[in-house]
MITORDREN-753889 format. One record per atom (N, C-alpha, C): y, z, x. Coordinates in steps of 0.2 Angstrom, whole numbers, padded with zeros to 4 digits, always signed. Atoms other than C-alpha are relative to their C-alpha. Example, Ala and Ser with C-alpha at 12.3 -4.5 7.8 and 13.67 -1.06 7.14 Angstrom:
-0006+0000+0004
-0022+0039+0062
+0006+0000+0004
-0006-0001-0004
-0005+0036+0068
+0005+0003-0004
// end
This chain:
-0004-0001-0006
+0411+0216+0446
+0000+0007+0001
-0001-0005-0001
+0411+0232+0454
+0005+0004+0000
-0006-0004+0001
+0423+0245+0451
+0000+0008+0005
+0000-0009-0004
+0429+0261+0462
-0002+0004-0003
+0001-0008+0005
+0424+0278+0456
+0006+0003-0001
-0005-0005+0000
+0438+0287+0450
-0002+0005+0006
+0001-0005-0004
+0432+0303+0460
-0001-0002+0007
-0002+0001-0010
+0431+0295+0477
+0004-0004+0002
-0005+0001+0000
+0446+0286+0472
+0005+0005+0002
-0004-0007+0000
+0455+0304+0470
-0004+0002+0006
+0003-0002-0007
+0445+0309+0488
+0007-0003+0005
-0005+0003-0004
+0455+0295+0495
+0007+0001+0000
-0006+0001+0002
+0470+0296+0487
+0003+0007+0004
-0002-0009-0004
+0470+0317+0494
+0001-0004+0007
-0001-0001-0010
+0467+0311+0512
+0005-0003+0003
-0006+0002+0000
+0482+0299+0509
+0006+0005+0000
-0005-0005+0000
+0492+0313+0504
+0000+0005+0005
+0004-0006-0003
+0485+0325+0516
+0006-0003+0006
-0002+0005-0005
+0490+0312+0530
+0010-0002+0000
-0007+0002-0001
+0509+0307+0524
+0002+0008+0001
-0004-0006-0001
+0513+0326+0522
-0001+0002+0008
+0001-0003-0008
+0507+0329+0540
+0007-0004+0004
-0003+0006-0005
+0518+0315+0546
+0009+0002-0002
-0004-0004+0003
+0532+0323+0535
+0003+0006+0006
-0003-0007-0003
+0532+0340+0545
-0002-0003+0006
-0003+0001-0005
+0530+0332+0562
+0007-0004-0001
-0009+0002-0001
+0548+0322+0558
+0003+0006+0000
-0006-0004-0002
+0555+0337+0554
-0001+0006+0004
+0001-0003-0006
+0548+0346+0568
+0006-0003+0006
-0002+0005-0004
+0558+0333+0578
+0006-0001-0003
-0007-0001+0002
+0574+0335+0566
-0001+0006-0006
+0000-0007+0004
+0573+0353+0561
+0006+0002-0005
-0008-0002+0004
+0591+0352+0553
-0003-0002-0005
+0002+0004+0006
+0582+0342+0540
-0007+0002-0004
+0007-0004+0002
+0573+0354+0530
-0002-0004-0006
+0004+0002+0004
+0570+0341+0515
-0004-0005+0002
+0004+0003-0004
+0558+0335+0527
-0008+0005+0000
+0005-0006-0002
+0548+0349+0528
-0002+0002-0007
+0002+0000+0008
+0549+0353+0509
-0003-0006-0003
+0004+0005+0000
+0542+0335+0507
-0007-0001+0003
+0004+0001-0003
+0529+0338+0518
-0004+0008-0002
+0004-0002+0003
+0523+0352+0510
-0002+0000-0008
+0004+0002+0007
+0523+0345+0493
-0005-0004-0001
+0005+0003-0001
+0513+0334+0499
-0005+0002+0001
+0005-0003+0000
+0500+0343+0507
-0002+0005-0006
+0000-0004+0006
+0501+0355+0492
-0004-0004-0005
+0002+0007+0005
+0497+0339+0481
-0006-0001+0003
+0005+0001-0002
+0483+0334+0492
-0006+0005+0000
+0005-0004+0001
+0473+0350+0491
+0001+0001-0009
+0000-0001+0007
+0477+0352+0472
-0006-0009-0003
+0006+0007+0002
+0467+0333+0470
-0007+0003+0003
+0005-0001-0003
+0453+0340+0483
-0003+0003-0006
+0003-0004+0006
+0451+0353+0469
-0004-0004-0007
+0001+0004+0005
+0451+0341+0455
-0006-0003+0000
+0006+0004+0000
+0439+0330+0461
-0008+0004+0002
+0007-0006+0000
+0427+0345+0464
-0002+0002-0007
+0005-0004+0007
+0424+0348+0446
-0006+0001-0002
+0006+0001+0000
+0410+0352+0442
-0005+0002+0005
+0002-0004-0008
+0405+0358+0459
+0003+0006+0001
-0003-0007-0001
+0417+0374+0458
+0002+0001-0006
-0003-0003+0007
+0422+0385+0445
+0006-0003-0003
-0006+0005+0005
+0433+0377+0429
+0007+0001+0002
-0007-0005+0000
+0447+0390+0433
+0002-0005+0008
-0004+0002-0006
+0449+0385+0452
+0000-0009-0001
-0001+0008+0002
+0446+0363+0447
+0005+0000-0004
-0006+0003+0004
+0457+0363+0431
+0006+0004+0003
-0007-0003-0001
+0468+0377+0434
+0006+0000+0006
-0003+0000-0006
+0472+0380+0452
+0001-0008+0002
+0000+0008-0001
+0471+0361+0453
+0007-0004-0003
-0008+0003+0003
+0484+0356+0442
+0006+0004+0000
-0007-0004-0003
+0496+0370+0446
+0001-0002+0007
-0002+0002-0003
+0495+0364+0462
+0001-0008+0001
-0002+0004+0002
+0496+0348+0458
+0010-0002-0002
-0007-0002+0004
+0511+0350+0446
+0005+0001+0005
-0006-0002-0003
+0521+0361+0458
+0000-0005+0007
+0000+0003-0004
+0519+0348+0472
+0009-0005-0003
-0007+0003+0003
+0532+0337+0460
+0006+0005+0001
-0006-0004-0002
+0544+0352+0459
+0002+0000+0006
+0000-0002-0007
+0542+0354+0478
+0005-0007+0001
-0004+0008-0003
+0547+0334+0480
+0008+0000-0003
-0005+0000+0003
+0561+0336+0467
+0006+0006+0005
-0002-0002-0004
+0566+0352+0478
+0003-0002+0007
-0001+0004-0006
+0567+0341+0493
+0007-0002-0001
-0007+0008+0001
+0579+0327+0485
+0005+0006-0001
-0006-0004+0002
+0588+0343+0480
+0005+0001+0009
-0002-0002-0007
+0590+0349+0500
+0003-0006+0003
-0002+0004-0006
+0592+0332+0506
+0009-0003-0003
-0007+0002+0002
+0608+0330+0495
+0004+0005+0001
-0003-0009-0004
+0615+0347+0504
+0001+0005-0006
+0002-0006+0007
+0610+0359+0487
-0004+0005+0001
+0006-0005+0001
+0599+0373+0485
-0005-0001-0004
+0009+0005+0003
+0581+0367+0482
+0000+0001-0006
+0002-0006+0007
+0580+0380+0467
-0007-0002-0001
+0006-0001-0002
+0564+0386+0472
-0005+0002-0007
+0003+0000+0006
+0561+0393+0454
-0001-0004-0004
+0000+0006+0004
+0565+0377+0446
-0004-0003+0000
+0006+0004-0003
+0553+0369+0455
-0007+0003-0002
+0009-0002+0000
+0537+0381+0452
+0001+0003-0008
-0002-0001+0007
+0543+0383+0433
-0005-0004-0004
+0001+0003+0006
+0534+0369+0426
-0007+0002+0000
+0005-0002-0001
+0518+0373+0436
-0001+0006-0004
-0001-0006+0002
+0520+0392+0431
-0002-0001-0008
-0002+0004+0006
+0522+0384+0414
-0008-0002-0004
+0007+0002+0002
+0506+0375+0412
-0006+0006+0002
+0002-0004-0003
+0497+0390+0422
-0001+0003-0009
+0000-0005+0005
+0501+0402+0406
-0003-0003-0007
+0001+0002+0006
+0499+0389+0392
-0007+0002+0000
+0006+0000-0001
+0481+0389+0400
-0004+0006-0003
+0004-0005+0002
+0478+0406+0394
-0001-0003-0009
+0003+0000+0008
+0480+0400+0374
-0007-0005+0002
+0006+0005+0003
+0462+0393+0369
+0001-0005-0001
-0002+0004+0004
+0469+0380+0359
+0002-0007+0005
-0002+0006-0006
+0478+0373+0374
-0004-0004+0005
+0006+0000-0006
+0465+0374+0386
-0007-0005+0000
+0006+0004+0003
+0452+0367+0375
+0001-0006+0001
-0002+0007+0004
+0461+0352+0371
+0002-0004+0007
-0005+0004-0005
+0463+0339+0386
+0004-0004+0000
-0006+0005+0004
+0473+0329+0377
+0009+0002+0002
-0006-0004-0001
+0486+0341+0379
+0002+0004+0006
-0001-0001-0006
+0484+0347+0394
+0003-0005+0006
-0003+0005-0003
+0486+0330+0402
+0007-0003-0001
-0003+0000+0004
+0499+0328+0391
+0007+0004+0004
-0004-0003-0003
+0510+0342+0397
+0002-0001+0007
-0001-0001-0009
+0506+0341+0416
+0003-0006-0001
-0002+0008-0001
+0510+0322+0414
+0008-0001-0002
-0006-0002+0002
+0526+0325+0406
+0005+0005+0007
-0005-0002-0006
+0533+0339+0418
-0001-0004+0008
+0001+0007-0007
+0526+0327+0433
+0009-0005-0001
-0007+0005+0001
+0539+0314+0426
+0005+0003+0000
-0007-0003+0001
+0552+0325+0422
+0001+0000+0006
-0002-0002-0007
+0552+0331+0442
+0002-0006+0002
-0004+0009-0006
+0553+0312+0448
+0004-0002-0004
-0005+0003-0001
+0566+0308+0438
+0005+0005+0000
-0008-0005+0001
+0577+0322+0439
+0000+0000+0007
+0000+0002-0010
+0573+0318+0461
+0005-0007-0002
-0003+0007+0001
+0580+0300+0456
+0006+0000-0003
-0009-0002+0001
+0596+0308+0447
+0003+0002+0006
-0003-0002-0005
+0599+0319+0462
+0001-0006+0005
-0004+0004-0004
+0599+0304+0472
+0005-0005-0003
-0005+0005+0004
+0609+0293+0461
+0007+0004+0000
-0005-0002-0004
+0622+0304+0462
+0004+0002+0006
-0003-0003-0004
+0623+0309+0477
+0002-0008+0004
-0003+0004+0000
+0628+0289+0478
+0006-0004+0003
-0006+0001-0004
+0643+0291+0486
+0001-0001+0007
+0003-0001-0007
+0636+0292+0502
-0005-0006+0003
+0003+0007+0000
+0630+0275+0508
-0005+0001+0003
+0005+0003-0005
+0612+0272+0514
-0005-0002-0003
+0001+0005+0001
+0603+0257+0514
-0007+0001-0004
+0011+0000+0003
+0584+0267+0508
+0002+0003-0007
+0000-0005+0004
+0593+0277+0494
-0002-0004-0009
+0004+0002+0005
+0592+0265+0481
-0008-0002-0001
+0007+0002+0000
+0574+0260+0484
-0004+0007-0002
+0004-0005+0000
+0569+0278+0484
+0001+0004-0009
-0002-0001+0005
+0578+0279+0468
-0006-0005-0007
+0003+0006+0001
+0567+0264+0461
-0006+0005+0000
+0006-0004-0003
+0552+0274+0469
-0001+0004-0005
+0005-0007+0003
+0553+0290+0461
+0002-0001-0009
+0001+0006+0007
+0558+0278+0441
-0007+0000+0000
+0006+0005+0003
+0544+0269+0443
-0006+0006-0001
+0004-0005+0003
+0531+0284+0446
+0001+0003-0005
-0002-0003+0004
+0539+0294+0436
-0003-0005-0010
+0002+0005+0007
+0537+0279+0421
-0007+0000-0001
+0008+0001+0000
+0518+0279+0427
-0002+0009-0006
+0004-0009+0004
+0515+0299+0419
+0004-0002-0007
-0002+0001+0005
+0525+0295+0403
-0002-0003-0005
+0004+0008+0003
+0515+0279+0400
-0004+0005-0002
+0005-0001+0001
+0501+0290+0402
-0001+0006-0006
+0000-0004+0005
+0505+0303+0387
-0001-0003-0008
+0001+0006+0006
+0505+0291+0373
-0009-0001+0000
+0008+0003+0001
+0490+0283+0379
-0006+0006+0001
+0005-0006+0000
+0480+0301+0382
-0002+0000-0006
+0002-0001+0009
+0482+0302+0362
-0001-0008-0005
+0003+0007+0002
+0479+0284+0358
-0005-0001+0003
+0007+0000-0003
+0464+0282+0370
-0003+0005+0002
+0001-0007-0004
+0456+0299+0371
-0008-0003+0004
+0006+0003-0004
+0441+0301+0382
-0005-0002-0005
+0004-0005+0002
+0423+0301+0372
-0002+0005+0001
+0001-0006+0002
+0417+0316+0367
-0007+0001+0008
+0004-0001-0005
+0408+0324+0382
+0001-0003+0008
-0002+0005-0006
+0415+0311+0395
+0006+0002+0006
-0005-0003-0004
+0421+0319+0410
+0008-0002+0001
-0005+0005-0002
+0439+0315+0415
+0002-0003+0004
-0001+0004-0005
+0437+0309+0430
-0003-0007-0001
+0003+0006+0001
+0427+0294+0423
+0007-0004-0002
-0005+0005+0004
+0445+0288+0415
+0003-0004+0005
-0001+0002-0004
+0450+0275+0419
+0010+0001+0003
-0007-0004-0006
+0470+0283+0422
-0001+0002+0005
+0001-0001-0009
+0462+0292+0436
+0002-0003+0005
+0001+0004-0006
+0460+0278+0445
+0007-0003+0002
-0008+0000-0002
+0478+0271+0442
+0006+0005+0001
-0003-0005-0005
+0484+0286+0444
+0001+0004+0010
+0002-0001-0006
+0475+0288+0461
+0003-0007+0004
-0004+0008-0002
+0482+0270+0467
+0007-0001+0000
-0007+0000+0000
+0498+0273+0461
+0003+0006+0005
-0003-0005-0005
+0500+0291+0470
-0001-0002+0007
+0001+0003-0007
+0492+0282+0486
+0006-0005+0001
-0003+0007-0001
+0504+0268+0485
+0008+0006+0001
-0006-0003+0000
+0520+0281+0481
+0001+0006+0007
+0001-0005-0007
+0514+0293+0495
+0002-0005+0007
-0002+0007-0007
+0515+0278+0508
+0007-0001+0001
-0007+0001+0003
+0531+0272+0500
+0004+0004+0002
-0006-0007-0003
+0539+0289+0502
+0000+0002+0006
-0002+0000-0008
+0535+0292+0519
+0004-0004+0004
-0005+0003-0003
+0544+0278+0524
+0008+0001-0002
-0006-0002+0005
+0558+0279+0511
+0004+0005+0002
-0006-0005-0001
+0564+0298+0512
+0000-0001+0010
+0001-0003-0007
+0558+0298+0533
+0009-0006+0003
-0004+0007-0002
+0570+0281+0534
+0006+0004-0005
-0008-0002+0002
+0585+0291+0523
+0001+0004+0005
-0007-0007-0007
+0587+0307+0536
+0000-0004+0006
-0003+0005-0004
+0586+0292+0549
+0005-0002+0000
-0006+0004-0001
+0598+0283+0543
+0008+0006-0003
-0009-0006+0001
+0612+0298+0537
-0001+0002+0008
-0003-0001-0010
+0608+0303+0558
+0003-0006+0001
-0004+0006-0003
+0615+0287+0564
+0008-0001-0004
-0007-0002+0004
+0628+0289+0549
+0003+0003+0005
-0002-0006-0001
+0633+0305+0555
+0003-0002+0010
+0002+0000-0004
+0631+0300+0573
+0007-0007+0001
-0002+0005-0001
+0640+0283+0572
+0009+0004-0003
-0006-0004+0002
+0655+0295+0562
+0001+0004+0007
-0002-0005-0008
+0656+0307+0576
+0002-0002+0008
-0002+0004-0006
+0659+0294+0590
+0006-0003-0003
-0009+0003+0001
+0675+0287+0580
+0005+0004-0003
-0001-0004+0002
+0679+0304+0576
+0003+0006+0004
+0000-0004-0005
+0690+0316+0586
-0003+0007-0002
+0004-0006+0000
+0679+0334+0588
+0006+0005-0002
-0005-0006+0000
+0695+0345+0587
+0004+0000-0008
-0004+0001+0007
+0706+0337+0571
-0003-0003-0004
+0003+0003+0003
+0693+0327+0562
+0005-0006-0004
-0001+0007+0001
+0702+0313+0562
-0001-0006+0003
+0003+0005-0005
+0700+0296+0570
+0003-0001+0006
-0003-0001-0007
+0701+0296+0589
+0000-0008+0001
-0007+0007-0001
+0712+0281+0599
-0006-0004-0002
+0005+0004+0002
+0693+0270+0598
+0002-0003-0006
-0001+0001+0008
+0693+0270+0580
+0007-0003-0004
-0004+0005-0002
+0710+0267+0579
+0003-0006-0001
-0002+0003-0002
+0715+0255+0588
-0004-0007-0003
+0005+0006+0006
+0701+0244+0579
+0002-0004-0007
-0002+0000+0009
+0706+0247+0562
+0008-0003+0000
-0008+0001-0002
+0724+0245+0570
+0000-0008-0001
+0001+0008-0001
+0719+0226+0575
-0001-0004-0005
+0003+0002+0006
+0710+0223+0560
+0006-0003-0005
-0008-0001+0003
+0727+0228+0549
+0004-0006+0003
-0006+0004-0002
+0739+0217+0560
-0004-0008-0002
+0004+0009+0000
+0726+0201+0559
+0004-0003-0008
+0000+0006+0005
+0730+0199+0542
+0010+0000-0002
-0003+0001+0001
+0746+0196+0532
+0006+0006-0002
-0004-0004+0001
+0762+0205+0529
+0001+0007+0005
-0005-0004-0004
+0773+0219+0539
-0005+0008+0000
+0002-0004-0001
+0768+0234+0547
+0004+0005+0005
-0006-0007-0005
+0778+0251+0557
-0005+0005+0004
+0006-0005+0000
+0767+0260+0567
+0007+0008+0003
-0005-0007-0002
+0775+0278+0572
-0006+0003+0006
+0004-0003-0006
+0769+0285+0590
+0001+0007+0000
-0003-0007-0001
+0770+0303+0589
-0002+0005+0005
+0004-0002-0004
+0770+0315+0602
+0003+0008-0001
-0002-0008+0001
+0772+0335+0601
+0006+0003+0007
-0004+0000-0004
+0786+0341+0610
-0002+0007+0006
+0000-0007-0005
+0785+0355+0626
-0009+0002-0002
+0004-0005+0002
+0767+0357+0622
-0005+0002+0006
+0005-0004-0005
+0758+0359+0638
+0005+0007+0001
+0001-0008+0001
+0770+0377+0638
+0000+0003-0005
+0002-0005+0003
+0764+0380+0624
-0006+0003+0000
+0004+0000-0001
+0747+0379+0630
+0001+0007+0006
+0001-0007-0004
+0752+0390+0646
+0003+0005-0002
-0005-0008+0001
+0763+0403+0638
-0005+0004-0008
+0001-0001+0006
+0754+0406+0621
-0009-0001+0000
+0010+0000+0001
+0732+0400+0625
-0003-0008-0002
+0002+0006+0004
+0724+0385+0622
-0005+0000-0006
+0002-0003+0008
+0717+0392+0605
+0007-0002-0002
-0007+0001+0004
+0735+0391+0600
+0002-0005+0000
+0001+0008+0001
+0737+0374+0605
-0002-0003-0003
+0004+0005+0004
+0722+0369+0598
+0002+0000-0008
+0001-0002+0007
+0727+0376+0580
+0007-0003-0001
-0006+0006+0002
+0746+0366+0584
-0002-0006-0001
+0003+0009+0000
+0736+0350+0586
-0003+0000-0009
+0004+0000+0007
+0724+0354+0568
+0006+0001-0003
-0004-0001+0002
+0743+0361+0562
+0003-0006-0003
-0003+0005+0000
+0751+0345+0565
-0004-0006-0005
+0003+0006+0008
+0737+0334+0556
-0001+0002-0004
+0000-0001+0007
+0737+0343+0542
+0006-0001-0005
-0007+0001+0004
+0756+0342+0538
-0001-0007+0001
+0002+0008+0000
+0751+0323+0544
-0002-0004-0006
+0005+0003+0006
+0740+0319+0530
+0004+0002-0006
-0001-0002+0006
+0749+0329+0517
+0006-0003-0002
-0008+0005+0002
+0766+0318+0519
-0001-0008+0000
+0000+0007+0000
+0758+0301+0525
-0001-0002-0007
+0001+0004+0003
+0755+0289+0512
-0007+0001+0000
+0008+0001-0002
+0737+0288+0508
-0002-0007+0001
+0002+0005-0003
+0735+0271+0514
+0002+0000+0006
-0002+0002-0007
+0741+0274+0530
-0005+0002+0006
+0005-0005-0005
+0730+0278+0547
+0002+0003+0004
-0004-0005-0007
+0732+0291+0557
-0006+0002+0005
+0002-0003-0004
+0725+0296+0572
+0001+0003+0007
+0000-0003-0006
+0723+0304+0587
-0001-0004+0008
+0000+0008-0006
+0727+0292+0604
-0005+0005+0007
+0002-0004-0007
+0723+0308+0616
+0005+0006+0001
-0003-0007-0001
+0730+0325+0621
+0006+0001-0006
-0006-0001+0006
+0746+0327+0610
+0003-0003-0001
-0003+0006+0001
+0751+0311+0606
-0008-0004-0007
+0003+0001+0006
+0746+0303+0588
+0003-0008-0003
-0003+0005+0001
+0747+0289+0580
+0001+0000-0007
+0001+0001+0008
+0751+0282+0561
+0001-0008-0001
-0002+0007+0004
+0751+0262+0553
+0001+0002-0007
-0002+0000+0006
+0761+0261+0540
+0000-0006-0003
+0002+0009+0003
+0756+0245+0530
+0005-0003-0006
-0005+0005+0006
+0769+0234+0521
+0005+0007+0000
-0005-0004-0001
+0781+0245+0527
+0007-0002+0004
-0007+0004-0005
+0800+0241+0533
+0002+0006+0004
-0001-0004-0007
+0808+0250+0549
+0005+0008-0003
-0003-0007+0003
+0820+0262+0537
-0004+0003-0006
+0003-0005+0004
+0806+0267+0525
-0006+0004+0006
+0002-0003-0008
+0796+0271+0542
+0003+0006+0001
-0002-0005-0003
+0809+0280+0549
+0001+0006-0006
-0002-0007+0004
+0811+0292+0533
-0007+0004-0004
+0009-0002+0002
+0791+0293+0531
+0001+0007+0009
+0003+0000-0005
+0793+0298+0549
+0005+0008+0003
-0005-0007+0000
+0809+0312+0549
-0004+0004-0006
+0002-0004+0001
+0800+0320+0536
-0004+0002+0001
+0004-0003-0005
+0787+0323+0547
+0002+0002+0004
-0004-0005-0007
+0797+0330+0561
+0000+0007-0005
-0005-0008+0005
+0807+0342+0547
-0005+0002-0001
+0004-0003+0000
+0793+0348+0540
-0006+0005+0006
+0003-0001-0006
+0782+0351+0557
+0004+0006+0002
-0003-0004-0005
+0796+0359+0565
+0001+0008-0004
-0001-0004+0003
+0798+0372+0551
-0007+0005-0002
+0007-0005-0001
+0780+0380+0554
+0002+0004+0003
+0000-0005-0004
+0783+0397+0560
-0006+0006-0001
+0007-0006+0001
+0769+0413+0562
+0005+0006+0003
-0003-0005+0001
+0775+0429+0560
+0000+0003+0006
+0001-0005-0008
+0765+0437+0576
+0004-0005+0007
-0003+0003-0005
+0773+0423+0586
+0008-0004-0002
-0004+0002+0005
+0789+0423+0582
+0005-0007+0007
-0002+0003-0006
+0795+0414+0601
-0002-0008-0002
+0003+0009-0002
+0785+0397+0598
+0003-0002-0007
-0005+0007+0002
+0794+0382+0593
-0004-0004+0000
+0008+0006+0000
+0783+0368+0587
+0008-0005+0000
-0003+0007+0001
+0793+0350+0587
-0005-0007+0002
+0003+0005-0003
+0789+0333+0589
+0005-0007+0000
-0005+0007-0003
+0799+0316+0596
-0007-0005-0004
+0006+0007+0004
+0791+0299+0585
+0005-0007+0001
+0001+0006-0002
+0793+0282+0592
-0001-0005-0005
+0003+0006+0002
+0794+0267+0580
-0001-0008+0001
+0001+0007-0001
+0788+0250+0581
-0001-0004-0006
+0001+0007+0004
+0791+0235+0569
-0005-0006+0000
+0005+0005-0004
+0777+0222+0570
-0001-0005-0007
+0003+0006+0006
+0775+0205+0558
-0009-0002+0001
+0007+0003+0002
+0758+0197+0553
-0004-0004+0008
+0001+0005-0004
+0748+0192+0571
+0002+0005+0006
-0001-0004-0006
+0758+0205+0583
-0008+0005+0001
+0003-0003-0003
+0745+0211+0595
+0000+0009+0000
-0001-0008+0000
+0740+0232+0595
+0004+0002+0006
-0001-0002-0006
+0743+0234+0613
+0009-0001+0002
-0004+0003+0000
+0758+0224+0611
+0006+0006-0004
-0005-0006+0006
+0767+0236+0595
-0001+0006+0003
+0000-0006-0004
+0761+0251+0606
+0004+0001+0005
-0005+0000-0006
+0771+0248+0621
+0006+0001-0002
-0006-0001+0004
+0786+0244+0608
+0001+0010-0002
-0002-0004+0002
+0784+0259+0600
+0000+0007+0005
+0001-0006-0006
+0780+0270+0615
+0006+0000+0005
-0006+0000-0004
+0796+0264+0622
+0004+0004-0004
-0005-0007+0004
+0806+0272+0608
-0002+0007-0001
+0002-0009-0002
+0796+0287+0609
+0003+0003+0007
-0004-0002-0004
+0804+0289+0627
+0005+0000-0002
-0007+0000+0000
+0819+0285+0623
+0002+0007-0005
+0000-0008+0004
+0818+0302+0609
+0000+0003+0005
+0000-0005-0005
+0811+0311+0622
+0004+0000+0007
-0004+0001-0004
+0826+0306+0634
+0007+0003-0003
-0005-0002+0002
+0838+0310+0621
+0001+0007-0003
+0000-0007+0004
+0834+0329+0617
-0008+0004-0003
+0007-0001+0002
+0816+0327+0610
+0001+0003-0007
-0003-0003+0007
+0814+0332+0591
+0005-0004-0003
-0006+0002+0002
+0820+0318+0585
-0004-0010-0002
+0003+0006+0003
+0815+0300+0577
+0004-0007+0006
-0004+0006-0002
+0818+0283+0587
-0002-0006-0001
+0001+0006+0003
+0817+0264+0581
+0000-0003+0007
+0000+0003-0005
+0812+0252+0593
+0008-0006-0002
-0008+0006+0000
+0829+0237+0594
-0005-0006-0002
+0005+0007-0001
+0815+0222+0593
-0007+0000-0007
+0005+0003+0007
+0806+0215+0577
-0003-0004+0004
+0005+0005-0006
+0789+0210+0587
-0004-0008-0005
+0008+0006+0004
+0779+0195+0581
-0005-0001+0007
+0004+0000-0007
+0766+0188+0590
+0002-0007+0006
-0003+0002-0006
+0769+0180+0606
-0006-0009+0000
// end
């Protein structure tokens, strides 16, 4: 039965790598923010002229086939592990990366090491895995962050990474014979199958993770107000419904800033904008953290308080006033911040649209009676 040539296995397997790393820098030509896209794609390419070399031995001097070959090789893994570093928002650590390359480069100078290709494969086969599985930790931890290719890519850069490890054992259990070039082994060949297979893999894998964190980011940003980075009324009023669907009591609190369009015209809408960012941060540091908050529109906010009754409500909802109201700035000693809060009672099944109008009724009613000031709706709603 016929069998491939290692050496024009390692041909094909460059043209492979050659080919995904191209495809690598046009993505991130097309999403420039995503520089571990670019550092992917020149580990790649890097890797594919480091095999080009390999597989010339014999044809070009020892120094530029074994040496510059496997140091480009090598640093091609640093480069990849640099990637995962960037794509988890770190600093590639560009030293890190051409250390191990740099590493094998200088052993080269001892005889001993150089002679011995037991040991040369050896070492490079070793830091190769060390770089993919320290890529496969950076992704694992960065875990926290949901997307659907992360595990796969984590599996991905395991498994190669398990192929070079295997291969250190057996370099010194199965040496070549004496005299018998290294590219006749048969690792080569699994080696070249495996990188072609990983090279492919990966191109979809990392190309398919900066896709899917854009869409992330992208799907966050539409339910996401741009000013207070919190949930604008969309998002909301969704999670609002959601909440009411199921069982047990809920309070929402309508809140709206008192006098604020003269604060806009007497003071800037810079100042404003930093009342609005002011108010959600005392928001979040008093609410409950189960509770949602967000932003309905101009200077009116909301909050769902879950399993909540109308006098724990209202005392979640005065110490948001008091506190609020007691933001003062030294350069502006004139502006007065306040805020009037509307509440609505709602059992298990009342509609959002429905506890909104309740509570938006008491929130008039505050701002009828003085404004800077807490008011309960009269009406325990259920659904109709």
């Amino acid at each position: 039965m016929p069998s491939l040539d290692p050496a024009t296995l390692l041909m094909v397997s460059c043209a492979t790598t050659f080919l995904v790393g191209l495809q690598f820098v046009i993505t991130w030509r097309q999403m420039p923010a995503q520089a571990s896209l670019g550092l992917w794609g020149a580990a790649h390419i890097t890797g594919s002229f480091g095999s080009v070399m390999l597989a010339l031995r014999g044809v070009i001097p020892d120094w530029v086939s074994i040496g510059c070959g496997n140091v480009a090789m090598i640093a091609a893994y640093g480069v990849i592990w640099s990637g995962v570093r960037s794509f988890e928002r770190k600093s590639p650590n560009v030293a890190a990366a051409i250390i191990g390359s740099g590493g094998w480069g200088l052993l080269c100078l001892i005889p001993a090491f150089y002679d011995s290709i037991a040991m040369r494969v050896a070492f490079a086969s070793f830091v190769a895995g060390v770089y993919c599985v320290a890529g496969a930790w950076e992704f694992w931890r960065g875990r926290g962050e949901v997307l659907p290719s992360r595990r796969f890519a984590i599996g991905l850069l395991v498994a190669y990474g398990f192929c070079y490890f295997v291969r250190i054992p057996a370099t010194f259990l199965a040496p070549l014979p004496q005299g018998q070039s290294p590219l006749s082994s048969r690792w080569v060949a699994v080696l070249c199958l495996a990188a072609m297979l990983f090279s492919i893999a990966s191109a979809f894998t990392f190309i398919g993770l900066n896709k899917e964190r854009a869409e992330r980011e992208q799907h966050r940003a539409a339910r996401t107000d741009p000013l207070t980075g919190i949930a604008n009324r969309r998002a909301f009023v969704e999670a609002a419904n959601q909440v009411l669907a199921k069982p047990g009591e809920a309070a929402l609190l309508l809140c709206d800033l008192d006098r604020f369009k003269a604060v806009n015209d007497r003071f800037g809408h810079e100042v404003g904008d930093a009342v609005l960012v002011a108010f959600c941060a005392v928001a979040e540091d008093i609410l409950p953290e189960t509770a949602m908050f967000g932003r309905l529109g101009g200077e009116e906010f909301a909050c769902l308080l879950v399993g909540t009754n109308p006098a724990s409500a209202r005392m979640v909802a005065e110490r948001l006033r008091r506190t609020f109201a007691r933001i003062a700035l030294p350069d502006m000693p004139d502006l007065r911040l306040s805020v009037s809060v509307g509440i609505a009672q709602a059992s298990p099944g009342c509609p959002f649209d429905h506890l909104l109008r309740q509570a938006d009724s008491a929130l008039y009613a505050a701002k009828e009676l003085g404004r800077d000031r807490v008011e309960v709706a009269g009406l325990n709603l259920r659904a109709a």
